[in-house]
FIVEX-421810 format. One line per field, with one value per atom (N, C-alpha, C, CB): atom name; y, x, z; residue in one letter. Coordinates in steps of 0.02 Angstrom, whole numbers, plus 50000, padded with zeros to 5 digits. Glycine has a CB too. Layout:
<rs>
atome <- c(CA_...);
c2 <- c(Y_...);
c1 <- c(X_...);
c3 <- c(Z_...);
residu <- c(A_...);
</rs>
This chain:
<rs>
atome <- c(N_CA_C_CB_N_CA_C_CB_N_CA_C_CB_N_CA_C_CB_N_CA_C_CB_N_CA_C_CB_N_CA_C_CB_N_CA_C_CB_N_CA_C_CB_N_CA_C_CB_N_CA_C_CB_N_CA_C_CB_N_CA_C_CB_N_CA_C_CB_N_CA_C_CB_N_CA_C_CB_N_CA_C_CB_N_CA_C_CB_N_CA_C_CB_N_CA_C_CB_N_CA_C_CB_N_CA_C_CB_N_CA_C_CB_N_CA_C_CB_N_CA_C_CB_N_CA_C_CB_N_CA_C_CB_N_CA_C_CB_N_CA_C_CB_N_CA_C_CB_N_CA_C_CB_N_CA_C_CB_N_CA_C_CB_N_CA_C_CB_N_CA_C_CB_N_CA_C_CB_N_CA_C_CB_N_CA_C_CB_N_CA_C_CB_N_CA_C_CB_N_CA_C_CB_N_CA_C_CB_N_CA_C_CB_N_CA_C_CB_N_CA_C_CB_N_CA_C_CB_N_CA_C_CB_N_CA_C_CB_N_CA_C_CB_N_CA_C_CB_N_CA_C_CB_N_CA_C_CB_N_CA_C_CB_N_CA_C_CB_N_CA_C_CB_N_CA_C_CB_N_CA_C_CB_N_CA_C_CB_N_CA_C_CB_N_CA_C_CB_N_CA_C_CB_N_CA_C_CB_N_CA_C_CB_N_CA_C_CB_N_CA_C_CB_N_CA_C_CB_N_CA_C_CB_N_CA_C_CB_N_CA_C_CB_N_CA_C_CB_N_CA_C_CB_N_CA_C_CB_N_CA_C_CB_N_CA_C_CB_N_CA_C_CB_N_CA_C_CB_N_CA_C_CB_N_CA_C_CB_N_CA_C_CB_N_CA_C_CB_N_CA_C_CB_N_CA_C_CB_N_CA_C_CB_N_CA_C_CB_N_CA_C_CB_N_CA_C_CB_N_CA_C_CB_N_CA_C_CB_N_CA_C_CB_N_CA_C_CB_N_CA_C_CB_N_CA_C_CB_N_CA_C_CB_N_CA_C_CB_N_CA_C_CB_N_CA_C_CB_N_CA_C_CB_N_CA_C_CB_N_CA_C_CB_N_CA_C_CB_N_CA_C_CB_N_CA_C_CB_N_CA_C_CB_N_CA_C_CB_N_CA_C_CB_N_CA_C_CB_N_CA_C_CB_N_CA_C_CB_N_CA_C_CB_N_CA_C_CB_N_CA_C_CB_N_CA_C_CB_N_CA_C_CB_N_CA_C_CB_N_CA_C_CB_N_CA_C_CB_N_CA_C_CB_N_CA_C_CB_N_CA_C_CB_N_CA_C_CB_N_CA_C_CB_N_CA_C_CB_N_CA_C_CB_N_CA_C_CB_N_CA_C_CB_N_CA_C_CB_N_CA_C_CB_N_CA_C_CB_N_CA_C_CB_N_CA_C_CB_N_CA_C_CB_N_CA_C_CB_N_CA_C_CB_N_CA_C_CB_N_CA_C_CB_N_CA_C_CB_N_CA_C_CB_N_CA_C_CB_N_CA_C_CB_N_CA_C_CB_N_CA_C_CB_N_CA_C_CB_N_CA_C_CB_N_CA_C_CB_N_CA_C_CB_N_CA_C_CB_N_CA_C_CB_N_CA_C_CB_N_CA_C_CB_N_CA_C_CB_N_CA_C_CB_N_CA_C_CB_N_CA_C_CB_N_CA_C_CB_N_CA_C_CB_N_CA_C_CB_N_CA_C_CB_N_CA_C_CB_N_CA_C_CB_N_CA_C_CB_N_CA_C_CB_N_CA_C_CB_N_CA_C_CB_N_CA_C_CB_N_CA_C_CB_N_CA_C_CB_N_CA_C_CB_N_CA_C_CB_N_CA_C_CB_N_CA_C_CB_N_CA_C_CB_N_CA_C_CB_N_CA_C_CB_N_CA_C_CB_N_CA_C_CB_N_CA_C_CB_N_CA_C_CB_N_CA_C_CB_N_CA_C_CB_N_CA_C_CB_N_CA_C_CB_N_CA_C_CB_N_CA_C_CB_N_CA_C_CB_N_CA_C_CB_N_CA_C_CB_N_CA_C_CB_N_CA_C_CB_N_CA_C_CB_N_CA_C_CB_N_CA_C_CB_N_CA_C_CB_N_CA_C_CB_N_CA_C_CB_N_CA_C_CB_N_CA_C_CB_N_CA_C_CB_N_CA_C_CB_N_CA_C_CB_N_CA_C_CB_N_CA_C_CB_N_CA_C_CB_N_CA_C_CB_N_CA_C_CB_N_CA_C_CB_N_CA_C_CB_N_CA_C_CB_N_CA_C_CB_N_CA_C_CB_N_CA_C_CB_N_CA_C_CB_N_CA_C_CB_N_CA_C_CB_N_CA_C_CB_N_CA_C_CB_N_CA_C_CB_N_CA_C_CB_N_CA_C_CB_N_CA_C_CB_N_CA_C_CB_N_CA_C_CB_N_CA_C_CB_N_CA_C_CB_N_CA_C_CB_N_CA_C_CB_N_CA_C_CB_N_CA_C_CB_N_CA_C_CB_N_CA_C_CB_N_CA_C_CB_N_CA_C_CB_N_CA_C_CB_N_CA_C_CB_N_CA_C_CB_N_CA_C_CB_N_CA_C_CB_N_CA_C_CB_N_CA_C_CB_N_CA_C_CB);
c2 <- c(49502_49472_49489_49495_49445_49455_49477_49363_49512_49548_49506_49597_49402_49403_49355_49365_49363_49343_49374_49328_49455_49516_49526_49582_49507_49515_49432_49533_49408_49335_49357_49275_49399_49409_49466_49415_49515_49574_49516_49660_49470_49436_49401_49414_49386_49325_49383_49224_49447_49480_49467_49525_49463_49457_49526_49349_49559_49595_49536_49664_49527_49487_49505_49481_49464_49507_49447_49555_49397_49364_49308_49335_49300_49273_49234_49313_49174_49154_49187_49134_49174_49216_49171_49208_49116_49102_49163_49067_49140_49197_49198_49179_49244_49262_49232_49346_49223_49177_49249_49151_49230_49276_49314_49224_49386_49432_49467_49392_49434_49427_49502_49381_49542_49602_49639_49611_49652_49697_49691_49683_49632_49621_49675_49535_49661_49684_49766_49655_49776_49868_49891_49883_49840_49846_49871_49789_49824_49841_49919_49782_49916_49993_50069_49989_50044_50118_50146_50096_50091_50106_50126_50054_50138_50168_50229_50185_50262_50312_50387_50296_50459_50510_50571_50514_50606_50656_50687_50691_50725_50744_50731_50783_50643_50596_50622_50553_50645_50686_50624_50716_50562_50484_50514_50445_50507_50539_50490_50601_50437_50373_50329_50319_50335_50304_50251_50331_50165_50113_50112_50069_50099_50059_49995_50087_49921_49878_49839_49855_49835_49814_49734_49863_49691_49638_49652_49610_49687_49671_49666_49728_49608_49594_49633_49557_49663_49735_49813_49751_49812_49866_49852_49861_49793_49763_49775_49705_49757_49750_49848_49693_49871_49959_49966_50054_49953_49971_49944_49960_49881_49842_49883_49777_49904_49942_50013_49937_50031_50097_50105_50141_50063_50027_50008_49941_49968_49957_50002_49921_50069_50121_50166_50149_50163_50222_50183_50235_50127_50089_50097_49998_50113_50123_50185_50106_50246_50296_50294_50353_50246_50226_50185_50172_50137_50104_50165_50058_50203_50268_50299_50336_50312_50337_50329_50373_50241_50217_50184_50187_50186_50155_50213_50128_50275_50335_50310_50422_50272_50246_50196_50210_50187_50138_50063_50149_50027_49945_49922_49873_49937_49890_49926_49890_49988_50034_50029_50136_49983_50002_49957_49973_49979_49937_49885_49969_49810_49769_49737_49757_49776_49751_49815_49742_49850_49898_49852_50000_49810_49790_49829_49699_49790_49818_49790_49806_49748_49724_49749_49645_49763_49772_49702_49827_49679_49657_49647_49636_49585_49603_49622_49562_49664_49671_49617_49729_49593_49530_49524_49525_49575_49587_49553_49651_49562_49562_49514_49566_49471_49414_49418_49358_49445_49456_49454_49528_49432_49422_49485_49364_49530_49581_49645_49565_49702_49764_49818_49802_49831_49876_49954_49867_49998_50064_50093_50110_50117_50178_50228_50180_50289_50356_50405_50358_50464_50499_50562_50497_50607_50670_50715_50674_50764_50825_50859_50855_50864_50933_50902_50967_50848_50810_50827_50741_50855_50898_50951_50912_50964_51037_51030_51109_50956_50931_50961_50848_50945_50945_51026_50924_51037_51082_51143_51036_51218_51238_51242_51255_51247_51263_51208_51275_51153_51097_51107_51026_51142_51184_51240_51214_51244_51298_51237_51405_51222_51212_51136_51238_51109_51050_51006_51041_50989_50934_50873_50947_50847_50759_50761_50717_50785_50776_50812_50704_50877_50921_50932_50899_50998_51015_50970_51054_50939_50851_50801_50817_50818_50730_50709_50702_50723_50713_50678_50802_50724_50686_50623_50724_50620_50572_50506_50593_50507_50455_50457_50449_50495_50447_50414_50469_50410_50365_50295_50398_50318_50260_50228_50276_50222_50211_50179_50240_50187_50140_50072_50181_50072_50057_50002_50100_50018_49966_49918_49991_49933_49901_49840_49945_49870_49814_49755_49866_49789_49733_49669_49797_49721_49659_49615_49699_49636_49607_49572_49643_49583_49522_49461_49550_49477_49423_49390_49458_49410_49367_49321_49416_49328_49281_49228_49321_49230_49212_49203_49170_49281_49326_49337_49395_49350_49390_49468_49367_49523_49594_49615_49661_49678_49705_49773_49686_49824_49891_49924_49881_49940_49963_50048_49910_50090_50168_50192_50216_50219_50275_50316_50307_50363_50412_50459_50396_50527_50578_50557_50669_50510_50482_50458_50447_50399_50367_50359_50332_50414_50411_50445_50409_50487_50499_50427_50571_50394_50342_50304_50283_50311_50258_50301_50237_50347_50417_50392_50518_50389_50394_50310_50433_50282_50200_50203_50125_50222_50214_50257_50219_50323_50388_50406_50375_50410_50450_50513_50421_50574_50621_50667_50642_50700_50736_50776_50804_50804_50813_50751_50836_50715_50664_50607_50617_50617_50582_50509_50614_50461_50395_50397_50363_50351_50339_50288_50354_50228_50161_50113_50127_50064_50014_49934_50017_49896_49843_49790_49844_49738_49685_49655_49656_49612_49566_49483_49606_49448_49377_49295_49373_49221_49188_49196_49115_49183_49212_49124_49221_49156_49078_49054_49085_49078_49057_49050_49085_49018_49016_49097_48958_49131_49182_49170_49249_49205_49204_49252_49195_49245_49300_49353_49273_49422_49468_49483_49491_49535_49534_49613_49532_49599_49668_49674_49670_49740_49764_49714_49812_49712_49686_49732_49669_49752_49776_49815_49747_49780_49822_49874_49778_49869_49901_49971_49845_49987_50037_50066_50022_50029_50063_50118_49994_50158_50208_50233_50283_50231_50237_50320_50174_50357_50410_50460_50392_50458_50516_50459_50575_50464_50439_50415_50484_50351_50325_50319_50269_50377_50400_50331_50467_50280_50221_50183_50192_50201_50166_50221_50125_50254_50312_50268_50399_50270_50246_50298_50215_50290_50360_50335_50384_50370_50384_50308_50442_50285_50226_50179_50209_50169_50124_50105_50144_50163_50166_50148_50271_50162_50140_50055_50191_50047_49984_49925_49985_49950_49944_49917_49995_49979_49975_49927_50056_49910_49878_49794_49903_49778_49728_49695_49777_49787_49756_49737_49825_49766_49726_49680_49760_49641_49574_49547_49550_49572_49528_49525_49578_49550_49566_49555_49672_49551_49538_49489_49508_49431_49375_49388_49324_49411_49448_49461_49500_49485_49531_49467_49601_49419_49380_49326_49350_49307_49277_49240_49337);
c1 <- c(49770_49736_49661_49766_49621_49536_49512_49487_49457_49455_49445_49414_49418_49387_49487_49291_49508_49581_49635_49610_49602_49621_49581_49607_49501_49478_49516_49397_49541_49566_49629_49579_49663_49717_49708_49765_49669_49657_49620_49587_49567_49554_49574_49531_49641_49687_49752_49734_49751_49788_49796_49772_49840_49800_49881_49780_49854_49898_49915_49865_49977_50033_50052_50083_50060_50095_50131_50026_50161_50202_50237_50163_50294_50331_50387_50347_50405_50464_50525_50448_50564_50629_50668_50688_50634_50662_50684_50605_50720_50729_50678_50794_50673_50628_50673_50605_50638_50639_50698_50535_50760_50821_50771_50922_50761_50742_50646_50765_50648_50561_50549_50539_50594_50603_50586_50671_50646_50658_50593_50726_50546_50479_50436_50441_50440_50399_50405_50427_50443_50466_50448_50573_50472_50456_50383_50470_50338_50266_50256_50208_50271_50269_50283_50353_50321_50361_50302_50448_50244_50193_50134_50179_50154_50080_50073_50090_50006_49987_50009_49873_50029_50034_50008_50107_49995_49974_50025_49953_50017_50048_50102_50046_50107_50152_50225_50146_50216_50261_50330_50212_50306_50329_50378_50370_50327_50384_50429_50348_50406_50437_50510_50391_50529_50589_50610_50612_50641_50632_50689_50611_50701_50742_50738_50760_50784_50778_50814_50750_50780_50831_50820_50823_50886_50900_50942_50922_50994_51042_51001_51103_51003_50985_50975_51008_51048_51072_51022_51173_51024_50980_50890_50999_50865_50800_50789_50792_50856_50830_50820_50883_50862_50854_50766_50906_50763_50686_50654_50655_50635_50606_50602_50644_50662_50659_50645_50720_50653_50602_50543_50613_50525_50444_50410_50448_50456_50440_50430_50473_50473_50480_50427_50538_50413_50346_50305_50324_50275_50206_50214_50199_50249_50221_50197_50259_50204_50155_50087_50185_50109_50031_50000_50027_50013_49985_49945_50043_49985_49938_49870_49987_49908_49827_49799_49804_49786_49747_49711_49769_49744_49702_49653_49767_49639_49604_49539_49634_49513_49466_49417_49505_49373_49346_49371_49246_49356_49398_49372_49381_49305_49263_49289_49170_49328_49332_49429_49289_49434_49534_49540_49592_49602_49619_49659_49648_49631_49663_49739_49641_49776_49842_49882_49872_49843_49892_49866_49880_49932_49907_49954_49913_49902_49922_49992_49868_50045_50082_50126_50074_50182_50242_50295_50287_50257_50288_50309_50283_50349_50389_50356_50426_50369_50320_50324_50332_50284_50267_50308_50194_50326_50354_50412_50364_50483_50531_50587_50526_50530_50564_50583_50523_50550_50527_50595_50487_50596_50668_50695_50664_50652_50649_50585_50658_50629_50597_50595_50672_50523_50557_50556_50524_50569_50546_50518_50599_50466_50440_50455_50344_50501_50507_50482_50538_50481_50458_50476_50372_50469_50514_50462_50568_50453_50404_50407_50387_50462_50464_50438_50550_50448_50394_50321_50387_50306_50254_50231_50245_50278_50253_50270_50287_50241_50228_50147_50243_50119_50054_50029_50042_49977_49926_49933_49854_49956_49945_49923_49941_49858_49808_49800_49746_49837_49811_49856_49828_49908_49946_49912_50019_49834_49827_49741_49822_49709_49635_49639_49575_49600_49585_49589_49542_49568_49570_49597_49591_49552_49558_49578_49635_49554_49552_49622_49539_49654_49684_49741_49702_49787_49841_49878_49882_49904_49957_49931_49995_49862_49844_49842_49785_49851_49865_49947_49863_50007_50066_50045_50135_50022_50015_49999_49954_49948_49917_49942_49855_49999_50047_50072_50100_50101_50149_50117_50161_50051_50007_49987_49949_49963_49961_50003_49949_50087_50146_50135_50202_50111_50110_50080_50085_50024_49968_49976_49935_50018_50041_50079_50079_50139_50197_50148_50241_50114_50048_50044_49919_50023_49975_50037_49925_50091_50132_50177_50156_50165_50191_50139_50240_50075_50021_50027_49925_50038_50047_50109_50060_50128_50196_50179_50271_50127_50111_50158_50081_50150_50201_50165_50231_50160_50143_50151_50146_50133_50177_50113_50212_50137_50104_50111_50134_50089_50061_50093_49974_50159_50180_50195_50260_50136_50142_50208_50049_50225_50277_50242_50333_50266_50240_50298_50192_50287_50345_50380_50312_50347_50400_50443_50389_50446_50501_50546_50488_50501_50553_50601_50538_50634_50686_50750_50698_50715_50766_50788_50729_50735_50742_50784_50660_50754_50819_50880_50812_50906_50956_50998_50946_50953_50988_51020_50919_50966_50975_51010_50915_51016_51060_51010_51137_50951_50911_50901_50833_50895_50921_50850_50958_50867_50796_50746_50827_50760_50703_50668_50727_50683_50641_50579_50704_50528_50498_50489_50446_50457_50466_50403_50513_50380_50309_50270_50276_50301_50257_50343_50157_50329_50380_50332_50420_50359_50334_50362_50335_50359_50398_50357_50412_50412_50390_50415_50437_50359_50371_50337_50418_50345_50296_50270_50308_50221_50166_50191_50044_50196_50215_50150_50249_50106_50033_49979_50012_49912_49879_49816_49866_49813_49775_49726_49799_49683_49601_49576_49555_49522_49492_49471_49422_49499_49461_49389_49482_49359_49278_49281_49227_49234_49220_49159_49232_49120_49058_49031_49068_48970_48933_48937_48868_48960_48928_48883_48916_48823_48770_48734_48725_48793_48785_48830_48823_48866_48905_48907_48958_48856_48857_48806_48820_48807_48756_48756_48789_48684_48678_48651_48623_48682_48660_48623_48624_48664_48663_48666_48577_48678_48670_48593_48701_48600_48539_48536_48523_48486_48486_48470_48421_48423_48433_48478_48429_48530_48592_48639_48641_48613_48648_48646_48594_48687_48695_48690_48767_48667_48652_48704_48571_48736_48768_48790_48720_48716_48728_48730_48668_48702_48744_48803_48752_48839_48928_48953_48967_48920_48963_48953_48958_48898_48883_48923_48812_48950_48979_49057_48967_49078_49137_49145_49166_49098_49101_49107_49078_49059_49052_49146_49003_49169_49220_49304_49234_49278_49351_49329_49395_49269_49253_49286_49150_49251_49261_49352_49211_49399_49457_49516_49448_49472_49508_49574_49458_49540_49584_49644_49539_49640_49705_49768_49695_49750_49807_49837_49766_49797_49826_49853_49769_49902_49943_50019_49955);
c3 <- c(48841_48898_48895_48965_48909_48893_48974_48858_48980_49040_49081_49046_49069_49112_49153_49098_49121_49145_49179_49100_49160_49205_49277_49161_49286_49329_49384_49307_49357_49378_49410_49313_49396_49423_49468_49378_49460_49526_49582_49500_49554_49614_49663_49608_49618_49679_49700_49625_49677_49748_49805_49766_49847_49903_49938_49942_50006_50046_50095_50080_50086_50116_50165_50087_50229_50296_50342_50351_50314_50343_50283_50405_50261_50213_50223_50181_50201_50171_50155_50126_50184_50175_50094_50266_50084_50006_49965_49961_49915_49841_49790_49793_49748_49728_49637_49760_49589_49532_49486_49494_49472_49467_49390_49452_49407_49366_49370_49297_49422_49445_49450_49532_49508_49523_49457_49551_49416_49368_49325_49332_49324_49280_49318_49282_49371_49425_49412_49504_49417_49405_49323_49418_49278_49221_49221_49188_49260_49240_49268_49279_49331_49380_49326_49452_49301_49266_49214_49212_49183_49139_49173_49098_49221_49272_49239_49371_49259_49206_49284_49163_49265_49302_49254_49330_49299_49279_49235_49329_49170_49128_49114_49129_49124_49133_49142_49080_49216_49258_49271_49341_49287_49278_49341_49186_49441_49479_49536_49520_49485_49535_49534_49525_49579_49595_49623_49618_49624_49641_49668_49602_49747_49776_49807_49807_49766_49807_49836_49794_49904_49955_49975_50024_49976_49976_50037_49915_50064_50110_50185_50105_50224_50262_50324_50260_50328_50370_50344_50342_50306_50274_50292_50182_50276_50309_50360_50314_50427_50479_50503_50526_50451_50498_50495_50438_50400_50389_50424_50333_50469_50512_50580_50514_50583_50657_50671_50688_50606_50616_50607_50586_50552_50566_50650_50524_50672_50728_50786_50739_50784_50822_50814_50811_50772_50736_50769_50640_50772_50787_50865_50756_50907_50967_50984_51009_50937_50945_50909_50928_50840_50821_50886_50744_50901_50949_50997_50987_51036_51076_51044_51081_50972_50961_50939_50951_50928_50901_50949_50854_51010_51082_51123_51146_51065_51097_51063_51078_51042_50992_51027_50932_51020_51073_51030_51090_51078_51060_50996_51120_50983_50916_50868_50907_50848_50783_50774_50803_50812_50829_50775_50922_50743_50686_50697_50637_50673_50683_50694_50657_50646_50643_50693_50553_50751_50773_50849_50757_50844_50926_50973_50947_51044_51103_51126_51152_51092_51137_51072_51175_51073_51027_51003_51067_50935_50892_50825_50902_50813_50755_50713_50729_50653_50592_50554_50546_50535_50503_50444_50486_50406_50346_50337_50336_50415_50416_50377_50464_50355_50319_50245_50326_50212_50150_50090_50157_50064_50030_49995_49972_49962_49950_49976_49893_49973_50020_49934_50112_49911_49866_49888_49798_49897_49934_49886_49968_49858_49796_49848_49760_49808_49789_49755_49774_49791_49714_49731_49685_49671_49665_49661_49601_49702_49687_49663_49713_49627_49559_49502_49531_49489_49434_49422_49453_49492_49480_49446_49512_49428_49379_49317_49397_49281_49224_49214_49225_49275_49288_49263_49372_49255_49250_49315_49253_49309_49358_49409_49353_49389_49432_49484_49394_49487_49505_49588_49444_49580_49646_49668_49631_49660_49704_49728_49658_49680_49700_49711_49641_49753_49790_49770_49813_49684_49651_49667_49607_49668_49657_49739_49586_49794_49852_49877_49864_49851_49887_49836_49960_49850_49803_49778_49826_49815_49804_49792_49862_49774_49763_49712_49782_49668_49592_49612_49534_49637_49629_49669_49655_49735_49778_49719_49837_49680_49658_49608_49658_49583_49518_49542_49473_49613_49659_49667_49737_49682_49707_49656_49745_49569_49531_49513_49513_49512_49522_49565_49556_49609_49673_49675_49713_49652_49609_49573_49567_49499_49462_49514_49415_49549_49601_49632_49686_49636_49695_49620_49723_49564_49512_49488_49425_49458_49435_49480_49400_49554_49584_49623_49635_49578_49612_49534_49648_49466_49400_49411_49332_49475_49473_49521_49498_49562_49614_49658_49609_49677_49728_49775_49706_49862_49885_49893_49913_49906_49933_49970_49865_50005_50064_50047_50134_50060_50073_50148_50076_50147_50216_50186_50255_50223_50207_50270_50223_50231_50265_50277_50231_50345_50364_50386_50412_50397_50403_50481_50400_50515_50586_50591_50626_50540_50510_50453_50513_50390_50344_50330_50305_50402_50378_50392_50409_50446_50463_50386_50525_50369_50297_50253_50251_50246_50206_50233_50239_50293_50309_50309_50370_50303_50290_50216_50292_50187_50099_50075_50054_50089_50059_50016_50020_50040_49970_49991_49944_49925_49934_49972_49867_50003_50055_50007_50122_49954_49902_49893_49832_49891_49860_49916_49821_49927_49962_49939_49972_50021_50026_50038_50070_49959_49987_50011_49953_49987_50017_50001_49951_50057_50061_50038_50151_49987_49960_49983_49899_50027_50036_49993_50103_49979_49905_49906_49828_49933_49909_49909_49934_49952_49924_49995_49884_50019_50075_50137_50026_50188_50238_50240_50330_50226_50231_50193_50262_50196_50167_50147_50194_50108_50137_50099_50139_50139_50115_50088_50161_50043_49986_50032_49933_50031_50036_50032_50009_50088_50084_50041_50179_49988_49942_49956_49860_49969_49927_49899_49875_49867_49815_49772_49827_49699_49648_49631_49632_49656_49642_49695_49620_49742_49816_49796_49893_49746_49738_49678_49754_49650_49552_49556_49473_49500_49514_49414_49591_49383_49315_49330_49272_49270_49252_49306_49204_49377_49433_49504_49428_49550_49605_49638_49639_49641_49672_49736_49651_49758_49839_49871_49863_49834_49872_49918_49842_49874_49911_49950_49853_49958_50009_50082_50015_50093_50177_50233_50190_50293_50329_50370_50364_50412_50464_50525_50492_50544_50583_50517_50648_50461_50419_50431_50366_50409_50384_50468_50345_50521_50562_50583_50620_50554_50560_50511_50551_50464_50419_50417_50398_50468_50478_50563_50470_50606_50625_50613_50643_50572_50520_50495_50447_50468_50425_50484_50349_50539_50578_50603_50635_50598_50640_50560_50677_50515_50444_50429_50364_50466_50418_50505_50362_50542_50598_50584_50648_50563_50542_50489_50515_50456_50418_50432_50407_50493_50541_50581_50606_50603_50657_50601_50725_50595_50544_50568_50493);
residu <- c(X_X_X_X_X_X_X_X_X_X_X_X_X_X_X_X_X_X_X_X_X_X_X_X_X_X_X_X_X_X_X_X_X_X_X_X_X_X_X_X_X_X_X_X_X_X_X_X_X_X_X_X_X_X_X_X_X_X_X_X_X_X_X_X_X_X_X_X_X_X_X_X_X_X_X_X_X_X_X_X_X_X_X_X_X_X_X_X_X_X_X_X_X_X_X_X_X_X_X_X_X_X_X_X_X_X_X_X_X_X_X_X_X_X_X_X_X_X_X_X_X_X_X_X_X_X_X_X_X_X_X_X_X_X_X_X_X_X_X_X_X_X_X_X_X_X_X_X_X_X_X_X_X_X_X_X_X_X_X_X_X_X_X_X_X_X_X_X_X_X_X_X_X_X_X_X_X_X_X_X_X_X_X_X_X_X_X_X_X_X_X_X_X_X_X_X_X_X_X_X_X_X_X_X_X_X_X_X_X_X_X_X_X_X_X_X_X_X_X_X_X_X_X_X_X_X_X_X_X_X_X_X_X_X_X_X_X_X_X_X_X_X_X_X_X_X_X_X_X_X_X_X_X_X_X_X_X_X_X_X_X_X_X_X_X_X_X_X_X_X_X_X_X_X_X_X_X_X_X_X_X_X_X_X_X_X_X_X_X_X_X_X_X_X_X_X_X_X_X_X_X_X_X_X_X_X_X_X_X_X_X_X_X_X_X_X_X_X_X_X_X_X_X_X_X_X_X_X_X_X_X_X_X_X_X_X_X_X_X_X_X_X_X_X_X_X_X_X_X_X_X_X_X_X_X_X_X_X_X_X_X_X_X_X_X_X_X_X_X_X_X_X_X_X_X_X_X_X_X_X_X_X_X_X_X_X_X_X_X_X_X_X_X_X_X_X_X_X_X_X_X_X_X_X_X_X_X_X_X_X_X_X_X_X_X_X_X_X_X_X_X_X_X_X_X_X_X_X_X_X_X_X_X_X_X_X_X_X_X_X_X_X_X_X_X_X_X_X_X_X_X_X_X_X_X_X_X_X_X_X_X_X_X_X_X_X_X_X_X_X_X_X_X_X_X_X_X_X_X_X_X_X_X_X_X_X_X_X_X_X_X_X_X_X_X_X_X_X_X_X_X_X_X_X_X_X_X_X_X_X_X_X_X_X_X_X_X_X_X_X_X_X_X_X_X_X_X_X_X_X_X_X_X_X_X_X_X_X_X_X_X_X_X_X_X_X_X_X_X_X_X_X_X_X_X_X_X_X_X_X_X_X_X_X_X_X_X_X_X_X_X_X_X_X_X_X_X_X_X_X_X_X_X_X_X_X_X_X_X_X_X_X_X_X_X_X_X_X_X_X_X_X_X_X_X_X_X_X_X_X_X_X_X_X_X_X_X_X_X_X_X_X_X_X_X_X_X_X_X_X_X_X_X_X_X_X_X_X_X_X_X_X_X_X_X_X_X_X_X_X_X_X_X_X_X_X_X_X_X_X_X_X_X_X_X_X_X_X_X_X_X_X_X_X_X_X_X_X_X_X_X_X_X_X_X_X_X_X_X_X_X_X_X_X_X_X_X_X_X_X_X_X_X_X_X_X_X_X_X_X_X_X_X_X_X_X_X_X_X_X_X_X_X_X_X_X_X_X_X_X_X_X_X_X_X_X_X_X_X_X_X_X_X_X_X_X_X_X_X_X_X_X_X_X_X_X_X_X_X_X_X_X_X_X_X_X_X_X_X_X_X_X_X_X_X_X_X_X_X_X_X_X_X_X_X_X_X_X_X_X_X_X_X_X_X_X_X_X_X_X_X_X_X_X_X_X_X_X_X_X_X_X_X_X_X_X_X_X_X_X_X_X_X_X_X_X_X_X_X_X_X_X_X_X_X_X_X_X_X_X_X_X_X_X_X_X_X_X_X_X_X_X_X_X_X_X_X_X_X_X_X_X_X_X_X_X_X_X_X_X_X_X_X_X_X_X_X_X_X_X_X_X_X_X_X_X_X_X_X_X_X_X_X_X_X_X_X_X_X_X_X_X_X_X_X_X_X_X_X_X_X_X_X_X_X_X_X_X_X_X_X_X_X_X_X_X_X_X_X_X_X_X_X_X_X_X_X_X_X_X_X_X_X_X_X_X_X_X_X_X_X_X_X_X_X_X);
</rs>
């Protein structure tokens, strides 16, 4: 593949949040995972685990514990003043958009896989704290699921688990309590039309041979910034 056919396909990603309950093209999945498993980990610890869920009954638990968790997100995300609240955590409780999705894939992963890795890497901060090295072999998997189901012209979505609800999901699936739940992938063709993502400019984030204080942003920048980006991304959410 020539890069500029690779940058062609990260561009038409898109994060999916409302779908077609159609089927998905018989073996699409297993491509899809195929690609995942070549994600790169730290001392290629390789700590990921794929469950996927098709049974309808099984969807609706993950749906509803999704749903149960978001009314304490909802609280504290309403401690925030109104312009900085994140778009897709609304004020009224509904369905998760996902619920349709023909397939749910759950990434797993195993934390003893960790100690493929480099000692030291369990005591000092690296790469943004003790676990973040395993964290981002997971997420590196994770990545891949997104690309190889936008080469199909697939939709999928980015639904993080958090420790509120995944044990419900533990407990739907039988996965074993060593093993953490790290992101849930619904996977499929999008009910909608979606629109290109807003990026940076390029030359707003490159920096040759040391950091160019030019482009340092001060303080009311970045908040200006991030105001900017929920007027810009507002529409996303409402779907």
């Amino acid at each position: 593949m020539e890069i500029d056919a690779f940058l062609d396909l990260v561009r038409r990603r898109r994060s999916v949040r409302r779908f077609k309950p159609d089927p998905l093209p018989e073996g699409s999945v297993e491509k899809i995972l195929d690609a995942a498993r070549w994600a790169m980990s730290g001392a290629n610890g390789q700590p990921w685990e794929f469950i996927v869920v098709k049974d309808k009954a099984l969807k609706d638990k993950i749906v509803q514990a999704h749903k149960e968790s978001r009314r304490h997100v909802r609280v504290i995300e309403e401690t925030r003043i109104k312009e900085f609240r994140h778009p897709g955590v609304s004020s009224q409780e509904e369905e998760p958009g996902f619920k349709d999705a023909p397939v749910f894939i759950v990434v797993c992963a195993d934390p003893r896989t960790f100690q493929a890795t480099v000692l030291s890497s369990h005591f000092y901060a690296g790469e943004g704290g003790p676990m973040a090295t395993f964290l981002k072999n997971v997420a590196n998997a994770t990545q891949l699921i997104h690309l190889a189901a936008a080469s199909m012209g697939l939709g999928a979505q980015w639904v993080s688990v958090n420790h509120m609800w995944e044990p419900q999901v533990k407990h739907a699936l039988g996965i074993p309590q060593v093993l953490s739940v790290h992101t849930i992938v619904p996977i499929g063709y999008p009910a909608y039309k979606t629109a290109p993502p807003y990026r940076r400019k390029l030359d707003e984030l490159v920096h040759y041979d040391g950091y160019d204080k030019s482009k340092f942003r001060e303080d009311e920048q970045v908040q200006e910034f991030l105001l900017g980006l929920r007027q810009r991304t507002t529409s996303a959410y409402k779907v």
